[in-house]
Backbone of each chain as nested JSON, in Angstrom:
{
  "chains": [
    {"id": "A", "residues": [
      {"number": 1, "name": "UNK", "atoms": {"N": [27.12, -233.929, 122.983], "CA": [28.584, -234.031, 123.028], "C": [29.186, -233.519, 121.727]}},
      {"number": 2, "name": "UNK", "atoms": {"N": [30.152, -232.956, 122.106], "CA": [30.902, -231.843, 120.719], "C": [31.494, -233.578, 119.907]}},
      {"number": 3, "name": "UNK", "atoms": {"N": [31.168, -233.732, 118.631], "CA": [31.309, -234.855, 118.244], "C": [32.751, -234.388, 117.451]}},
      {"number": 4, "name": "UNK", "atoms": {"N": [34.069, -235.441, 117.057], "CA": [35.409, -234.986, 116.798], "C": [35.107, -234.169, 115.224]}},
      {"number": 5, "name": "UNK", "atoms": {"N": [33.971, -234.282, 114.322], "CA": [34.319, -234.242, 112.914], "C": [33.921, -232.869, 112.945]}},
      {"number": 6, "name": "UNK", "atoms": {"N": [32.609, -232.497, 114.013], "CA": [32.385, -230.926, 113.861], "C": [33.314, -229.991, 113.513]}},
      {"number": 7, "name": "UNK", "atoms": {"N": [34.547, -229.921, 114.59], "CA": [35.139, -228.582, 114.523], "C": [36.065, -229.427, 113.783]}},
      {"number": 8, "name": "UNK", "atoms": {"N": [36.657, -230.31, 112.71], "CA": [37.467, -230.667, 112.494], "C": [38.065, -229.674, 111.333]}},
      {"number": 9, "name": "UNK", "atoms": {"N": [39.113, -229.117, 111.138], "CA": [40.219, -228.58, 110.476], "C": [41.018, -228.792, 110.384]}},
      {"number": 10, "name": "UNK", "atoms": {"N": [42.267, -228.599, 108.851], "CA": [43.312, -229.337, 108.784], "C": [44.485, -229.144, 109.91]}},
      {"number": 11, "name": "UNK", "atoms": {"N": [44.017, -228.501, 110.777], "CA": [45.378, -227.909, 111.491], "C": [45.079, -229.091, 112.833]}},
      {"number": 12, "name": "UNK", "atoms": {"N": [44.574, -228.492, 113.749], "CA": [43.737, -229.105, 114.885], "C": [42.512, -230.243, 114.791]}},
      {"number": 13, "name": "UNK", "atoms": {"N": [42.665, -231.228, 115.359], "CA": [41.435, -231.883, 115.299], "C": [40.413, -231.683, 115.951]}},
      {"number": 14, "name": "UNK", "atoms": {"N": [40.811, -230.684, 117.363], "CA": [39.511, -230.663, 118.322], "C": [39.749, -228.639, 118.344]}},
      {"number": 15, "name": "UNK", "atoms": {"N": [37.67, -228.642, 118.416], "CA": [37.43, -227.6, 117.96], "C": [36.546, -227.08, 119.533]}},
      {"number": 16, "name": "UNK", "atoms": {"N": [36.421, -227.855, 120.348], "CA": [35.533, -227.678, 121.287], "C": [35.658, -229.153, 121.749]}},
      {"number": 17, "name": "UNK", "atoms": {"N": [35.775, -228.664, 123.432], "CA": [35.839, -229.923, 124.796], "C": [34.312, -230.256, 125.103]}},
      {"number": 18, "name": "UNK", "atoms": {"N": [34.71, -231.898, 125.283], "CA": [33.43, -232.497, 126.199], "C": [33.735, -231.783, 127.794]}},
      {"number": 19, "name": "UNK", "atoms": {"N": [32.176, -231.302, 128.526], "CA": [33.1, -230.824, 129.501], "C": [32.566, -231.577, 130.852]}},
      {"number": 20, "name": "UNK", "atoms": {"N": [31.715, -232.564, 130.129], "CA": [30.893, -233.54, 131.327], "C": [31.989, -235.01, 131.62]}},
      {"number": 21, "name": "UNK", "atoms": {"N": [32.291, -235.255, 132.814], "CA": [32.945, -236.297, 133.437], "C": [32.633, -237.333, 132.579]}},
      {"number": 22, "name": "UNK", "atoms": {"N": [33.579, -238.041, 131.701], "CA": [33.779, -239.486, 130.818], "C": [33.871, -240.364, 132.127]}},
      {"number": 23, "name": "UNK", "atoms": {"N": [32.781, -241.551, 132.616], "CA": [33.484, -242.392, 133.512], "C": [34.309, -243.462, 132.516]}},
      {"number": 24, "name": "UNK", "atoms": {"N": [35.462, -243.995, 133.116], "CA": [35.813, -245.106, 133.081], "C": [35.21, -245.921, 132.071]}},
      {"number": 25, "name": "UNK", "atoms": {"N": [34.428, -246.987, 132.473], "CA": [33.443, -247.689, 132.051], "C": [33.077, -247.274, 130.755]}},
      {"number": 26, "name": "UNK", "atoms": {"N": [32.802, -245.824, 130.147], "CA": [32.179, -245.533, 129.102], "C": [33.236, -245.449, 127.7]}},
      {"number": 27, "name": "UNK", "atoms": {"N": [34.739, -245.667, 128.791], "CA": [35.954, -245.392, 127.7], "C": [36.41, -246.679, 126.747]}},
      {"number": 28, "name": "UNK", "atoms": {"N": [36.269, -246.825, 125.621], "CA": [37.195, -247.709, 124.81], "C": [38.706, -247.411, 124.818]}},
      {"number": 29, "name": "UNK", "atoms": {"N": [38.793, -246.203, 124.382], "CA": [40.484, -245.74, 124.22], "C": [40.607, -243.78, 124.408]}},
      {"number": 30, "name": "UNK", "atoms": {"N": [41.757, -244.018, 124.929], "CA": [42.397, -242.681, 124.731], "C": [42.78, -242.609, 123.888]}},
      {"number": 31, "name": "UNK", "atoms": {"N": [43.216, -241.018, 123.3], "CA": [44.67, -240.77, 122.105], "C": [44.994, -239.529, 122.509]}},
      {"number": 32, "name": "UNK", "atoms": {"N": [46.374, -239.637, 122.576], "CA": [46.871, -238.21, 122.872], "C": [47.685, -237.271, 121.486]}},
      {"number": 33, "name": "UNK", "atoms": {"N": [47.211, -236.908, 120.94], "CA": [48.203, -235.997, 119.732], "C": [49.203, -234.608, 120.424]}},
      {"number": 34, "name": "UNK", "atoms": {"N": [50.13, -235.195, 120.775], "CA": [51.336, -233.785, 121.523], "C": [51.333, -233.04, 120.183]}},
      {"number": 35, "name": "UNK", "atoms": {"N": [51.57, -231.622, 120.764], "CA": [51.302, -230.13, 120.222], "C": [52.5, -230.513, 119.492]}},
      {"number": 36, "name": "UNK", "atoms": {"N": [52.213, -229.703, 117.658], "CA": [53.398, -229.895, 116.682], "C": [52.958, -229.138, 115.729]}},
      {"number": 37, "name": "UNK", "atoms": {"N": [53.954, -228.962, 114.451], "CA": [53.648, -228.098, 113.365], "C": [52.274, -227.705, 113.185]}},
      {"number": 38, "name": "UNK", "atoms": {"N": [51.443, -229.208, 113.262], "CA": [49.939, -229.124, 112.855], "C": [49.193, -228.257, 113.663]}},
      {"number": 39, "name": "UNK", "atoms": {"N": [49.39, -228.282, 115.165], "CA": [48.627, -227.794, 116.171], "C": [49.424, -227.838, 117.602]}},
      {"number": 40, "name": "UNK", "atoms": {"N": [48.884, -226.107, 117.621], "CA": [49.678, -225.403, 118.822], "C": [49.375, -225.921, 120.171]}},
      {"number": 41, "name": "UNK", "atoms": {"N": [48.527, -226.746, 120.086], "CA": [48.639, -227.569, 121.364], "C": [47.972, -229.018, 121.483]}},
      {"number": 42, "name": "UNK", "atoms": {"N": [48.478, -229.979, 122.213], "CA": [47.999, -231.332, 122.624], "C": [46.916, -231.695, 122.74]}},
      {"number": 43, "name": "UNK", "atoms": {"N": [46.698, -232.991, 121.826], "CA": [44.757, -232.816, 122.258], "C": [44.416, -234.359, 122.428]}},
      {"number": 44, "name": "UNK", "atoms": {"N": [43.565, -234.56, 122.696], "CA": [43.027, -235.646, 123.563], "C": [41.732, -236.165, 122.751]}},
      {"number": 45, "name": "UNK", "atoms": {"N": [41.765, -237.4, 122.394], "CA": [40.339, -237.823, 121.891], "C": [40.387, -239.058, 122.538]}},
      {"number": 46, "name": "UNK", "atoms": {"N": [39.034, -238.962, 122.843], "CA": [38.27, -240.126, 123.317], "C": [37.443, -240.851, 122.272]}},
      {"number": 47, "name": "UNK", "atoms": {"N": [37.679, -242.398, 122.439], "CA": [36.859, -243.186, 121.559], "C": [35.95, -243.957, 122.749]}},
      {"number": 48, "name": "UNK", "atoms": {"N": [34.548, -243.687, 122.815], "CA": [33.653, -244.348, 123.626], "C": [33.394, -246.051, 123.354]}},
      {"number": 49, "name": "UNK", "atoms": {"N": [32.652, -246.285, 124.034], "CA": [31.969, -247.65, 124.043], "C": [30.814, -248.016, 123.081]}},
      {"number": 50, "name": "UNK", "atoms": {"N": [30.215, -247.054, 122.6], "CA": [29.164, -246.308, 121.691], "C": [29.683, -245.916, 120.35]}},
      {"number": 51, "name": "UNK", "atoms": {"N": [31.118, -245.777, 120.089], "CA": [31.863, -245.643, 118.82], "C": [32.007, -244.036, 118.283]}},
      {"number": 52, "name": "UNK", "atoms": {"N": [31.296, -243.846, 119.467], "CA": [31.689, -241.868, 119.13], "C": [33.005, -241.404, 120.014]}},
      {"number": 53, "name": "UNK", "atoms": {"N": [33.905, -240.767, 118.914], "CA": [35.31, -240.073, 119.38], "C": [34.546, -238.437, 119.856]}},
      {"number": 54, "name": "UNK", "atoms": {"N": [35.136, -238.081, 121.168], "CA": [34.933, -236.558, 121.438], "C": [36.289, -236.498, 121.908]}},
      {"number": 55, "name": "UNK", "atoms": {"N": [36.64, -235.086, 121.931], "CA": [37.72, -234.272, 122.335], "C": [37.922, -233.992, 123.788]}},
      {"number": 56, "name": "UNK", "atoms": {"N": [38.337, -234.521, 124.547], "CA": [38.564, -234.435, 125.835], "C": [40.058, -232.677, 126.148]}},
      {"number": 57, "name": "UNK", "atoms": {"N": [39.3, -232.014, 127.201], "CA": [40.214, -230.826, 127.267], "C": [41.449, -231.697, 128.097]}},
      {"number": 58, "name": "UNK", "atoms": {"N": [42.827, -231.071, 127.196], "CA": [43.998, -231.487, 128.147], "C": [44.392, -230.893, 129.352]}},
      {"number": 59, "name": "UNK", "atoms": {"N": [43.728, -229.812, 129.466], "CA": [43.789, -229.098, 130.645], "C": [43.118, -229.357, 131.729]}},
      {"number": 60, "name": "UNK", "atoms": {"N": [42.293, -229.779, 131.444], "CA": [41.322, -229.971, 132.532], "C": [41.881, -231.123, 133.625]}},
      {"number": 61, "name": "UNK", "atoms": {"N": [41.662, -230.934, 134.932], "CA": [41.871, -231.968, 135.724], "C": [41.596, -233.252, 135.601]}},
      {"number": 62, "name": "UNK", "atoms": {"N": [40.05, -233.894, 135.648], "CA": [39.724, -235.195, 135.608], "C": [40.209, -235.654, 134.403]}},
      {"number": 63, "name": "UNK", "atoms": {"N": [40.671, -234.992, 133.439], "CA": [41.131, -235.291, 132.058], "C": [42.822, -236.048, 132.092]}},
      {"number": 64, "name": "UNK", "atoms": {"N": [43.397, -235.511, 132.761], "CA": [44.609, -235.687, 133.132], "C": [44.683, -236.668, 134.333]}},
      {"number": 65, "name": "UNK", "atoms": {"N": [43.916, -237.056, 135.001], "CA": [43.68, -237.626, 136.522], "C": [43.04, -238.979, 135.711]}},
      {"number": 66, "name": "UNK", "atoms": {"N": [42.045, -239.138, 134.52], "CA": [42.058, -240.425, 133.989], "C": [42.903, -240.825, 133.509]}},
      {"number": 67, "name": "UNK", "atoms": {"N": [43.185, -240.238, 132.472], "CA": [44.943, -240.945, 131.725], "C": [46.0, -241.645, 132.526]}},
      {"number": 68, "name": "UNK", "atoms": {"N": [46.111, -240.482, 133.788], "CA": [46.933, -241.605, 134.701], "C": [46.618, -242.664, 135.354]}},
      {"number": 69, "name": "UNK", "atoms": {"N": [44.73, -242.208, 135.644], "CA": [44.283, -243.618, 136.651], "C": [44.622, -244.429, 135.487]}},
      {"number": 70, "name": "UNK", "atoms": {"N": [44.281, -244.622, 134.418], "CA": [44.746, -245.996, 133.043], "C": [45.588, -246.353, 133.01]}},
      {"number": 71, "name": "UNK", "atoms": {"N": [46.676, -245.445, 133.031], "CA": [48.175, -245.835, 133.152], "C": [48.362, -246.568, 134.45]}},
      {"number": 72, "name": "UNK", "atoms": {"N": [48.265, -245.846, 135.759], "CA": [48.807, -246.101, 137.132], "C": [48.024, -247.58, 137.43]}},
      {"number": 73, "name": "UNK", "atoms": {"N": [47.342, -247.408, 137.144], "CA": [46.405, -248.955, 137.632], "C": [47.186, -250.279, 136.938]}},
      {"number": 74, "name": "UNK", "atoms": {"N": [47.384, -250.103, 135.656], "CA": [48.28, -251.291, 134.721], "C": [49.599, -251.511, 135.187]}},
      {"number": 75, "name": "UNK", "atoms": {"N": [50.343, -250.12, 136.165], "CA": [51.182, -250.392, 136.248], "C": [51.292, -251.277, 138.131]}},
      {"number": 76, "name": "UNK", "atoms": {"N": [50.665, -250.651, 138.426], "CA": [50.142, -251.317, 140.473], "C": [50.414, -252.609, 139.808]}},
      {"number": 77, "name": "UNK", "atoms": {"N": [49.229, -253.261, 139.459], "CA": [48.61, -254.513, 139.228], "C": [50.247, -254.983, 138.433]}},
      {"number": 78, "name": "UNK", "atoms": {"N": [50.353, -254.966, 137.831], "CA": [51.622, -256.056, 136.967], "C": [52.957, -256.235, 137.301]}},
      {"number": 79, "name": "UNK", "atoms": {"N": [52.941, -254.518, 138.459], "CA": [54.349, -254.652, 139.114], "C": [55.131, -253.895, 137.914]}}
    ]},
    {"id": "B", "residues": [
      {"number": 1, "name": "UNK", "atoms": {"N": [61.546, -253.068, 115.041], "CA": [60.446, -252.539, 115.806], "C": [59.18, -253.691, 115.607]}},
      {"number": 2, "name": "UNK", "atoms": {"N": [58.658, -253.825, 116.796], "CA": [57.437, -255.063, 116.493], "C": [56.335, -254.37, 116.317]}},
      {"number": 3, "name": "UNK", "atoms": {"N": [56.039, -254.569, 114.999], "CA": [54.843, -253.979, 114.382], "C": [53.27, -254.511, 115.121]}},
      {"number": 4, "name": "UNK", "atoms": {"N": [52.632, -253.592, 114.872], "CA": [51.25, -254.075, 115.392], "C": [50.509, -254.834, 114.772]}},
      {"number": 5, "name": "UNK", "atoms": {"N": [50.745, -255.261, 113.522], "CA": [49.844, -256.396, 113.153], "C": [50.513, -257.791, 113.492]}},
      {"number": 6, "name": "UNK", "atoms": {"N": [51.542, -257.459, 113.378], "CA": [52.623, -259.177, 113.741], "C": [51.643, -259.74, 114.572]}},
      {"number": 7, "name": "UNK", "atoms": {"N": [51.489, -258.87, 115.555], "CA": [50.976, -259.819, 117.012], "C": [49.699, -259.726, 117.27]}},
      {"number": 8, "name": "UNK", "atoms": {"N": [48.838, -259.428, 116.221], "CA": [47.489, -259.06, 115.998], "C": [46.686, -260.073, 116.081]}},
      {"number": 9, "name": "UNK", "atoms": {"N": [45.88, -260.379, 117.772], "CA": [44.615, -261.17, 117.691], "C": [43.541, -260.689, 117.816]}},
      {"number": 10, "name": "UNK", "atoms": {"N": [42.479, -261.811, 117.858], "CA": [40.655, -260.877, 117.909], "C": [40.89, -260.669, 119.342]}},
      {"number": 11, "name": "UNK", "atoms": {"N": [41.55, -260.692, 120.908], "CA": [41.534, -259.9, 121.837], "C": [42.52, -258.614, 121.774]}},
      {"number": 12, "name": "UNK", "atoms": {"N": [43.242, -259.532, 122.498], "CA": [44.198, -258.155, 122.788], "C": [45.209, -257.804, 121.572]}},
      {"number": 13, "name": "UNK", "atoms": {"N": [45.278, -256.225, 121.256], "CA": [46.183, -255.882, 119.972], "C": [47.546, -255.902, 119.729]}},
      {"number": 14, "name": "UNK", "atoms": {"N": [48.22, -255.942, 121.363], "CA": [49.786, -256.23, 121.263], "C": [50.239, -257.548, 121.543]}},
      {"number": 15, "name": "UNK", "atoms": {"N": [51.291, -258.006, 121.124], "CA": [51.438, -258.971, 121.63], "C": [52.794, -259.32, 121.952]}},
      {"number": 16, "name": "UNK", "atoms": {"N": [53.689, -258.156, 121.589], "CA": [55.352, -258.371, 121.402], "C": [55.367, -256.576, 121.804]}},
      {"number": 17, "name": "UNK", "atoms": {"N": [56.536, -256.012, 122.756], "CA": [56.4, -254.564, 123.122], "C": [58.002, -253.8, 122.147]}},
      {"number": 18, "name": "UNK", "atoms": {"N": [57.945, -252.822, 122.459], "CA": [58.868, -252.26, 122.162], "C": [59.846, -252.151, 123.19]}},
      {"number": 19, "name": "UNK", "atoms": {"N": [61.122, -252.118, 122.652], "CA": [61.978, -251.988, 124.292], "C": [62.494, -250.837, 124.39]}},
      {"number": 20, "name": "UNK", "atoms": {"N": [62.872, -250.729, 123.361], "CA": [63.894, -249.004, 122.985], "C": [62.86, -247.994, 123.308]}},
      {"number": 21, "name": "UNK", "atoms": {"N": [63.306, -246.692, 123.733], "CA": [62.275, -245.583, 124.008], "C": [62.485, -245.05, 123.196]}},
      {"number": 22, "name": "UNK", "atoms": {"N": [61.721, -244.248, 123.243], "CA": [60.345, -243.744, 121.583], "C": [61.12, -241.984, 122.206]}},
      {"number": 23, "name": "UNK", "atoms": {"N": [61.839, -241.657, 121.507], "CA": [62.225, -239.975, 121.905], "C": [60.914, -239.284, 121.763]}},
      {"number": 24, "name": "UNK", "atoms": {"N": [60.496, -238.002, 122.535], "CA": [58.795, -237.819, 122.142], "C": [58.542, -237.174, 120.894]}},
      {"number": 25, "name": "UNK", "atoms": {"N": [60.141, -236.214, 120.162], "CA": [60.097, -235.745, 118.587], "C": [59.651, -236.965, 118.056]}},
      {"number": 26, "name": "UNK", "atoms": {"N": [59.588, -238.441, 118.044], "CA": [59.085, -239.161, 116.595], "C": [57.951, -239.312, 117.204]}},
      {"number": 27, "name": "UNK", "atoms": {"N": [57.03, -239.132, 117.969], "CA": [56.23, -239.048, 118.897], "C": [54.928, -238.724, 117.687]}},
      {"number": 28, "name": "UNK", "atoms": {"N": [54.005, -239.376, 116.972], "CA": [52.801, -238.609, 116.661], "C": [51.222, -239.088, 117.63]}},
      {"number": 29, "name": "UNK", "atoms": {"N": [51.297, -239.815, 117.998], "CA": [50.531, -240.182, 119.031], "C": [50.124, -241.168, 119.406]}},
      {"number": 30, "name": "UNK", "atoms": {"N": [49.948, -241.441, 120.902], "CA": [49.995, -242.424, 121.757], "C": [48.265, -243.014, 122.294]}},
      {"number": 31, "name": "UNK", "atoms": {"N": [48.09, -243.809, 122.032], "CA": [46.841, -244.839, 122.067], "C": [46.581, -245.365, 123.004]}},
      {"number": 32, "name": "UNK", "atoms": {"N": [46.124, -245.29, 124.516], "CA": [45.519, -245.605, 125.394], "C": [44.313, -246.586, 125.241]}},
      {"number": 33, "name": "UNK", "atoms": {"N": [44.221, -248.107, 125.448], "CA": [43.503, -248.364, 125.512], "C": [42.983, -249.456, 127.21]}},
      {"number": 34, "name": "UNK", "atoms": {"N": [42.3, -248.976, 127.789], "CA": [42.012, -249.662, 129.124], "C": [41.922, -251.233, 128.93]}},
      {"number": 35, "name": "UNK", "atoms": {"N": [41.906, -252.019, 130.098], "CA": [41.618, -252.858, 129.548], "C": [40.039, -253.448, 129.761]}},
      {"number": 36, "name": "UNK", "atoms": {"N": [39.948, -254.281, 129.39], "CA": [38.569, -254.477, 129.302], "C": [38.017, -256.409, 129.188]}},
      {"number": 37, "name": "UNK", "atoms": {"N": [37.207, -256.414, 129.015], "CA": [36.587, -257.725, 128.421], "C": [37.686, -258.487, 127.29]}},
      {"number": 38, "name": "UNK", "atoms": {"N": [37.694, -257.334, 126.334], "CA": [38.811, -258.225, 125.065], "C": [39.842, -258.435, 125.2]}},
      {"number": 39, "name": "UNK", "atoms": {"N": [40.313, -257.574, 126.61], "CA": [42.144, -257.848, 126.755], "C": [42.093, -257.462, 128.428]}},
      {"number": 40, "name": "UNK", "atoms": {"N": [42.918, -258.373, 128.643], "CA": [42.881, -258.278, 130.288], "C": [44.063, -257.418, 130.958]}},
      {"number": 41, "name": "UNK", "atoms": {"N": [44.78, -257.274, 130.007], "CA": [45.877, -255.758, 130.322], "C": [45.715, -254.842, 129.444]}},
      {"number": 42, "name": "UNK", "atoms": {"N": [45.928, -253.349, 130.126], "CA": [45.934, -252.138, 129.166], "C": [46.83, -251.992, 128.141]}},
      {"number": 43, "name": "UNK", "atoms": {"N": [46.582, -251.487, 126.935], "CA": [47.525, -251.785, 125.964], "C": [48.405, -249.932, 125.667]}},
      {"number": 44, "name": "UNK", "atoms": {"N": [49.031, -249.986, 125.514], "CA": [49.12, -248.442, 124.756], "C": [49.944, -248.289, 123.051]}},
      {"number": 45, "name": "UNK", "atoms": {"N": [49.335, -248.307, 122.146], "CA": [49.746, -248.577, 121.381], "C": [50.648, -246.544, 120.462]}},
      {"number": 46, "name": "UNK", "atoms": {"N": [51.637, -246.782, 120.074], "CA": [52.137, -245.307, 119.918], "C": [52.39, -245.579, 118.099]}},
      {"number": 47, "name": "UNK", "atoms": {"N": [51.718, -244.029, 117.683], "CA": [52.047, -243.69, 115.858], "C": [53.495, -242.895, 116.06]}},
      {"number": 48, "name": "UNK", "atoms": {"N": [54.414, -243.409, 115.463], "CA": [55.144, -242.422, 115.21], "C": [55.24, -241.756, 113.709]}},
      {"number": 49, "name": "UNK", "atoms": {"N": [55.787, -240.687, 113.936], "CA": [56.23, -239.261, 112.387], "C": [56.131, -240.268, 111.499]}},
      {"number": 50, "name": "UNK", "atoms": {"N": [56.955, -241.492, 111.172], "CA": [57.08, -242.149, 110.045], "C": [55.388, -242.84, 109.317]}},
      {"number": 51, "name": "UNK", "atoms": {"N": [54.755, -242.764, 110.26], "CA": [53.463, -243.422, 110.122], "C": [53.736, -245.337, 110.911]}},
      {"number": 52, "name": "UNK", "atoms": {"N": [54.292, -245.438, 111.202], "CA": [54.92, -246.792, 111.795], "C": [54.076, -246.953, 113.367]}},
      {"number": 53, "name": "UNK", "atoms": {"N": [53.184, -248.174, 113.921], "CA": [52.417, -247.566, 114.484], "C": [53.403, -249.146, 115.398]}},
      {"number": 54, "name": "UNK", "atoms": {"N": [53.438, -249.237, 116.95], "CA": [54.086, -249.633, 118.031], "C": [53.261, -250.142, 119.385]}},
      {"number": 55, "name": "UNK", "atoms": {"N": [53.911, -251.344, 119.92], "CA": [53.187, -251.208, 120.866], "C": [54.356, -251.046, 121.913]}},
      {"number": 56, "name": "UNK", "atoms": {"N": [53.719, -250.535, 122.954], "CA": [54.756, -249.857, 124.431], "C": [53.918, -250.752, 125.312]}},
      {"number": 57, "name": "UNK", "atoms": {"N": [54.677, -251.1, 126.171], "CA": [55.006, -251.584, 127.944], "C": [54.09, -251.121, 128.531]}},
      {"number": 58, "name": "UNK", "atoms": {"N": [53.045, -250.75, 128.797], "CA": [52.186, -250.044, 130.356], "C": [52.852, -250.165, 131.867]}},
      {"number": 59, "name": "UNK", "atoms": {"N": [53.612, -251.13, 131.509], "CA": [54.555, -251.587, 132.898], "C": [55.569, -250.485, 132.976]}},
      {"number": 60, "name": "UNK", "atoms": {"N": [56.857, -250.309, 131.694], "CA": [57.509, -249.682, 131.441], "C": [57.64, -248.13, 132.256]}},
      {"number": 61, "name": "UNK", "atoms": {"N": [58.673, -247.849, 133.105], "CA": [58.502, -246.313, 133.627], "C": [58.556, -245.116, 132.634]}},
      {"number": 62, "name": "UNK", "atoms": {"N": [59.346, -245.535, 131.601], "CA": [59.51, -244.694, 130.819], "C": [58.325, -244.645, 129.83]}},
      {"number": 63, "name": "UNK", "atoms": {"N": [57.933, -245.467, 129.622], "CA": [56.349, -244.946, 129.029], "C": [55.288, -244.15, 129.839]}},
      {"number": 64, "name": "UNK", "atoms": {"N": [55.13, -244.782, 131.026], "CA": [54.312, -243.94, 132.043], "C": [54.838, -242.435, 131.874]}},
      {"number": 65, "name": "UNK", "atoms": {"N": [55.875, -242.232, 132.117], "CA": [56.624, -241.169, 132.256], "C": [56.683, -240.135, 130.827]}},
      {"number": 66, "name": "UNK", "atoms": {"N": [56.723, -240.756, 129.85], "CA": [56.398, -240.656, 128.399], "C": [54.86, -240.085, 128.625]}},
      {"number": 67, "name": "UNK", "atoms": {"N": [53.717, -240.991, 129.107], "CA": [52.556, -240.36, 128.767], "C": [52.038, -238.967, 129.728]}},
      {"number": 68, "name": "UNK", "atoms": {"N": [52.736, -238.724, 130.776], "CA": [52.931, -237.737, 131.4], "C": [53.513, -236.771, 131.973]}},
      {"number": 69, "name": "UNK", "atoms": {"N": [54.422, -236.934, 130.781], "CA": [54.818, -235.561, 130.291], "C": [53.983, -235.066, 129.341]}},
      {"number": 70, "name": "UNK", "atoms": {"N": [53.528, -235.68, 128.317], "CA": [53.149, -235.459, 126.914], "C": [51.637, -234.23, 127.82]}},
      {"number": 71, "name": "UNK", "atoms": {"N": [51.317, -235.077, 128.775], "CA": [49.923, -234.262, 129.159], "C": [49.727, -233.113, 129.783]}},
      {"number": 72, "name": "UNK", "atoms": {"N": [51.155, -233.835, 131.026], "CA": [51.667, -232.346, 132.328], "C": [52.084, -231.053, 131.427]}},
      {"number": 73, "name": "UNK", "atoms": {"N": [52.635, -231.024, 130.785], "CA": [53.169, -230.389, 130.065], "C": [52.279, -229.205, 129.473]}},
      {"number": 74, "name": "UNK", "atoms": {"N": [51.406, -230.009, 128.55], "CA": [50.48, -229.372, 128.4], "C": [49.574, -228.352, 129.456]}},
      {"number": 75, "name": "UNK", "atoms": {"N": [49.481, -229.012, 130.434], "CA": [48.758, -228.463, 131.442], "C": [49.284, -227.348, 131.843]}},
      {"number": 76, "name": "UNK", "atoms": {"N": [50.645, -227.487, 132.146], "CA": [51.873, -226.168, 132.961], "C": [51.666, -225.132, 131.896]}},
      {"number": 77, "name": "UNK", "atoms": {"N": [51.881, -224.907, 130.898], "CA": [51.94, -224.501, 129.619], "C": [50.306, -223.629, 129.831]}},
      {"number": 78, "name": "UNK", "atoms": {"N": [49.371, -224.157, 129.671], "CA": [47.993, -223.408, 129.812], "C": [47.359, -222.999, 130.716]}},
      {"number": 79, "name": "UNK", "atoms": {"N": [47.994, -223.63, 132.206], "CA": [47.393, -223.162, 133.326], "C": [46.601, -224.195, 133.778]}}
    ]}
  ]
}
């Protein structure tokens, strides 16, 4: 797994995507950094269960399809 | 703004939300965390520009709506 510190540079934090399916289960936290001065586009890190952060692609489907299952599920359940 | 340590226990990290919406310019990034064993609701905790770090609603539409844009966006944008 492309680990976050490899490609790390002051501009961008992610230098290269995990491109194997994160289940659920294996996730501690998301983070989303929206595209800004620093970096021309939005990036996504994952903090595992295991304590390793990787770079999740924002483009990618299941990438975007978890964030919401996290979101959408908290929101079903609580009303 | 209710800071994140105010309401800081050994489970869950929020404990008081924000009510006012977060415009996405003070926007530096938004913290997804599922929930799990230590907290029985998802938390999303948001950094803003100032370094001032927040907790948001998961219930909230406008956060949902907040975290997907921040992503869709991205996506439309790259294909």
């Amino acid at each position: 797994m492309p680990a976050l510190g490899k490609g790390y540079n002051s501009h961008c934090l992610c230098f290269e995507f995990e491109s194997r399916v994160i289940p659920q289960e294996r996730l501690r936290s998301v983070e989303i950094l929206p595209r800004g001065p620093h970096c021309s586009s939005t990036e996504i890190v994952a903090r595992l269960v295991t304590g390793e952060k990787i770079c999740l692609n924002p483009s990618a489907t299941w990438v975007r399809r978890l964030v919401r299952y996290v979101i959408e599920k908290e929101a079903l359940q609580r009303g």
